[in-house]
C-alpha positions, 0 to 999 in steps of 0.5 A: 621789720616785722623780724625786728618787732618779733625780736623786740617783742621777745627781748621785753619778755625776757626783761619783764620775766626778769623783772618779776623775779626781783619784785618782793613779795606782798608785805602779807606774803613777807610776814608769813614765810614758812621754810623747810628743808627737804622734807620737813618744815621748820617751826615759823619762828624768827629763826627761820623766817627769810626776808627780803633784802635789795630784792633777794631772799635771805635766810638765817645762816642756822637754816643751812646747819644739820645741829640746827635744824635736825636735817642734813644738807651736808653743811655746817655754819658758824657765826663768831660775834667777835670776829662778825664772821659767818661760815657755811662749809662741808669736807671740801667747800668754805663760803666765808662771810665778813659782816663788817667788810661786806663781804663774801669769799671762797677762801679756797679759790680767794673768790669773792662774790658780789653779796653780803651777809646782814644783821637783822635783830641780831642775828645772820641772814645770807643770801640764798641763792649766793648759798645754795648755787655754791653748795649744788643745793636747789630751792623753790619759792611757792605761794600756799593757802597759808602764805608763802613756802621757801624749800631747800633741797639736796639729793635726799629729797622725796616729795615733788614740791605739790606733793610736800605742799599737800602731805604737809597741809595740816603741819604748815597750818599747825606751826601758822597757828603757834606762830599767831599764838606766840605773836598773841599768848594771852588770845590762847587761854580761854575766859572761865569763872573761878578765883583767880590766883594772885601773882607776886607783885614785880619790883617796878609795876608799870602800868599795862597800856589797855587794848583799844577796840580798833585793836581786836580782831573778833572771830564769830562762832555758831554752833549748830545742832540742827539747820532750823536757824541757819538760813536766817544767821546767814541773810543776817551776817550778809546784810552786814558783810560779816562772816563766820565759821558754822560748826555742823554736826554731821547729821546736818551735813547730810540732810542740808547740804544745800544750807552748807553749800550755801554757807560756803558759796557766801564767804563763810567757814565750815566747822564741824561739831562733834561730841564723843565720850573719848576722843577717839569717839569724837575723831571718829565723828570727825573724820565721818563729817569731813567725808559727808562734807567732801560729798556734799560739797567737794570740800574738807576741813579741820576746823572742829569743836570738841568736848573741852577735856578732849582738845589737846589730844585732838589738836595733836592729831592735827583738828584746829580746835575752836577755843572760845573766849566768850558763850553769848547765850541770847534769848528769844526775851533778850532786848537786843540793845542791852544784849548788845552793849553787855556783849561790849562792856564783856569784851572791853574787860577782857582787854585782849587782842583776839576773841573768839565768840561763840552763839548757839544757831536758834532764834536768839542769835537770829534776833540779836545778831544784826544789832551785835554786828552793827554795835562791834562796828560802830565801836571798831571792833574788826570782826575777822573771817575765822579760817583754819589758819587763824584761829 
């Protein structure tokens, strides 16, 4: 008996390994999918994006095409709209898709396998593994901090999974972030004073359809050149269940690393400000900072406020640079109300989708953050935990 229930045993483990395997992914995971192949990470773009479908991973047939992509596999594909074909083949080997019989073939061989291609927004998706088994391709499906990462690989690949995932760390938050811009262009541009340049009116106007507040996504920013004001900022964001990014310069790091420990410990993220004459200047701050935080509290970031007129070049080097909408400049003389419902009527203008807000860490944040926070609540405004991977 007791051979029987062991064998049993083993059997429900097996089908439950199965099982598992066949589950989709989170709906967040099944947004945010990156794909690369060998060595490199393709741009998050429906171009590249899997889905899932009758719980199988399916690609866009371009991913496993060397003039698409710019990697070689050793494969090209084709897609012929009029005759709803997909072929992925080399020198010896043909897989064929027919989309309007449902059918996968070797045309060699007259095999057929029992998987289809799919239309999705126009566009071919074959299963993967159907693709990969048959070509003697591998591939891996890891969880990231940024989502998910589908890899494909043949004979040519360098990198262990573990290693690609932490070499490519900047890159995967990089091309997370142009996604999240191209989902939202208008969140990129920052709000500025000036005239604005009039554009030819469209042949049929239609009227644009306003953002509600349960609409926007509010990021919160304070910016810190000394740690007189953080301990206070902190008691007041818990007391809401709110969080934000802190920006420190690197003299704050090294004289208060219990307040950064601190600020990490409660949810919160950690920037750092730095101010050079050039940019290098400032990278060098940069890396300076990331070095006292990694001593002070194991930790590292790229989240970093910069001069304006050194963004683009610092964000080519990979530092997610805040852009803020607004500068809140609240004053020990401010009456927090009025401040508040300001704030709101500011951002009701706007009439975008994500805000990025930005406060000095000083005493005139301490004291208008708690009636801020509860009025961007009551109003449904969502205020999100910056992290590098969203802003």
């Amino acid at each position: 008996m007791n051979k029987r229930h062991s064998w049993l045993f083993r059997r429900l483990a097996i089908l439950l390994v199965c099982f598992s395997l066949l589950i989709p992914p989170p709906a967040a995971a099944a947004e945010v999918c990156f794909t690369a192949v060998n060595d490199n990470v393709l741009p998050l773009t429906a171009d590249t994006m899997p889905i899932w479908y009758k719980s199988l991973i399916y690609v866009p047939y371009t991913v496993f095409d060397s003039g698409s992509t710019g990697v070689d596999l050793g494969l090209n594909s084709t897609y012929d709209p009029s005759s709803a074909t997909v072929n992925i083949y080399n020198l010896r080997q043909i897989l064929a898709f027919d989309l309007n019989a449902g059918t996968c073939r070797d045309p060699s061989t007259d095999t057929y396998y029992n998987v289809r291609a799919v239309i999705r927004n126009g566009r071919p998706y074959v299963p993967l593994n159907t693709v990969c088994t048959f070509f003697g391709l591998s591939r891996s499906y890891n969880s990231i901090r940024q989502g998910y990462l589908l890899r494909i690989k043949n004979e040519a690949v360098v990198l262990s999974d573990s290693k690609f995932i932490e070499a490519a760390e900047n890159l995967l938050n990089m091309r997370l972030r142009e996604y999240n811009r191209s989902l939202n262009p208008g969140s990129d541009t920052p709000s500025t004073p000036g005239t604005a340049t009039p554009s030819a009116p469209s042949t049929a106007p239609t009227e644009e359809e306003p953002v509600t507040a349960s609409d926007v996504s509010v990021y919160l920013a304070f910016r810190c050149t000394d740690a007189g004001s953080l301990s206070d900022l902190l008691d007041a964001l818990d007391a809401k269940s709110a969080r934000a990014v802190f920006f420190l310069t690197p003299q704050v790091l090294k004289e208060h690393g219990d307040l950064v420990r601190r600020t990490l410990g409660q949810g919160h993220s950690v920037g750092l400000l730095a101010q050079g004459d050039t940019a290098d200047q400032t990278r060098l701050l940069l890396e300076r900072g990331n070095e006292l935080l990694a001593g002070t509290a194991h930790s590292r970031t790229t989240l970093a406020m910069v001069p304006d007129d050194q963004r683009a070049a610092l964000s080519a080097q990979g530092w997610v640079c805040w852009q803020q909408t607004l500068a809140l400049s609240p004053t020990l003389s401010s009456g927090v109300n009025t401040f508040a419902a300001n704030t709101l009527r500011r951002l009701n203008r706007l009439n975008r989708q994500t805000v990025y807000l930005t406060m000095d860490a000083d005493p005139g944040a301490v004291r208008v953050l708690p009636t801020l926070l509860r009025q961007l609540k009551n109003n449904h405004y969502l205020i999100r935990i910056p992290m590098e991977t969203r802003l």
